[in-house]
C-alpha positions as CSV (number, residue, x, y, z in Angstrom):
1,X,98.0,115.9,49.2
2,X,98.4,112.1,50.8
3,X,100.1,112.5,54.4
4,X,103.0,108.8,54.3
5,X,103.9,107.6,57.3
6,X,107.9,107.5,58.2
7,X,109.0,104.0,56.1
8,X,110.4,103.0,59.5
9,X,107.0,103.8,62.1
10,X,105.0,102.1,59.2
11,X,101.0,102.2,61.1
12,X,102.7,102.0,64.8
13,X,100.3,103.8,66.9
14,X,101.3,104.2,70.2
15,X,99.3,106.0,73.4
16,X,100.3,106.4,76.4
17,X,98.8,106.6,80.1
18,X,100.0,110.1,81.6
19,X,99.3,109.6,85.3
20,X,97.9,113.1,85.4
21,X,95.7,113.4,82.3
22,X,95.1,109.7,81.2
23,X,95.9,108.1,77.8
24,X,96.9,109.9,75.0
25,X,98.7,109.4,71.6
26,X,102.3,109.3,71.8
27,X,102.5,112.6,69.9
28,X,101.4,114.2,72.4
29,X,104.8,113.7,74.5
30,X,108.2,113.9,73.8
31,X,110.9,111.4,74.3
32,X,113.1,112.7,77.5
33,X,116.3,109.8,77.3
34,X,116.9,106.5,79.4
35,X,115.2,106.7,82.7
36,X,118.1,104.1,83.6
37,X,120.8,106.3,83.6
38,X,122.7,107.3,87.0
39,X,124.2,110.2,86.8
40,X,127.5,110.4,88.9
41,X,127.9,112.5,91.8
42,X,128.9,116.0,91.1
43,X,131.8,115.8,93.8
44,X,133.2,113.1,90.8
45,X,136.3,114.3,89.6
46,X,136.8,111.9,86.7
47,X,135.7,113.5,83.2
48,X,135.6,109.5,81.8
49,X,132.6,108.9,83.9
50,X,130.7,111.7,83.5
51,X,131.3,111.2,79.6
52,X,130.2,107.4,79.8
53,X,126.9,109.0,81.4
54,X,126.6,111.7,78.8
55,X,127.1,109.9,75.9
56,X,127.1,106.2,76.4
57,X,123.8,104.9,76.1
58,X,123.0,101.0,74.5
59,X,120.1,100.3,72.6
60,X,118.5,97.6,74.2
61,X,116.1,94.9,72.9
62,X,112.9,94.2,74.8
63,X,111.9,96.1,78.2
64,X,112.7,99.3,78.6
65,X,112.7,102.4,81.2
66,X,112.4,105.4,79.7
67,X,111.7,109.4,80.5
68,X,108.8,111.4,78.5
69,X,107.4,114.5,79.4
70,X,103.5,115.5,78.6
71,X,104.6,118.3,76.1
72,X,101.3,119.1,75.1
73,X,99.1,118.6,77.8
74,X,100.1,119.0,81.7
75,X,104.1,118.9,81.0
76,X,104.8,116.4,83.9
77,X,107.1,114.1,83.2
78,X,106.6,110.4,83.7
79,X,109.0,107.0,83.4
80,X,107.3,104.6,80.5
81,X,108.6,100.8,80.4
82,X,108.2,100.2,76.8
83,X,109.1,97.3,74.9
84,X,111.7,98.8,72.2
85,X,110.5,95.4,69.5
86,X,107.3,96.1,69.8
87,X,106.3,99.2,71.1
88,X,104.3,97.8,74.2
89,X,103.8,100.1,76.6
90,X,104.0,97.9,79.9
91,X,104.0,100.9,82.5
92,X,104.0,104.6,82.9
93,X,104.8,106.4,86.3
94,X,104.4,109.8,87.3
95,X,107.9,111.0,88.5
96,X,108.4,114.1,91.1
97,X,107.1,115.5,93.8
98,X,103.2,114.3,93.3
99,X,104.6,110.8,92.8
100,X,103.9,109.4,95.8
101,X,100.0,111.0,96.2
102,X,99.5,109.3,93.2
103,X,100.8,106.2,94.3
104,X,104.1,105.6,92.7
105,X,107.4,104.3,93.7
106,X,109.5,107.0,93.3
């Protein structure tokens, strides 16, 4: 039987750079949500804001910052700038406490 690739992935093949293990195929992760997002402090009383942060995300067009987490390899988790047109993957950052022996920002 003749695997078909999701009508809207078409031949997209997309690796990644875990800082950890090195580049893999993008199946090897799994999509975490928008390393954008700011959670609001827990001391925040208003059920609207922690809603909006919950639930409202926007689908942007171009650069992106995004969490994944190695799944199937070290499980670290790692922030990928990704271009959401064309699937470019610009950047990939370790996040956590090894970040900064690794030599990341955060």
């Amino acid at each position: 039987m003749k695997r078909v690739a999701a009508p809207h992935l078409g031949t997209i093949k997309m690796r990644l750079t875990c800082p950890f293990c090195g580049e893999r195929d993008h199946q090897e992760f799994t999509y975490r949500g928008d390393a954008s997002a700011t959670r609001p402090p827990m001391d925040n009383g208003s059920i609207e804001d922690h809603n909006t942060y919950v639930f409202d995300r926007t689908n942007p067009d171009g650069e992106h910052r995004e969490l994944w987490n190695h799944t199937s390899g070290c499980r670290m988790h790692m922030v990928v700038t990704r271009n959401t047109t064309t699937h470019k993957i610009s950047n990939c950052e370790p996040v956590g406490p090894w970040t900064k022996a690794l030599g990341g920002k955060s």
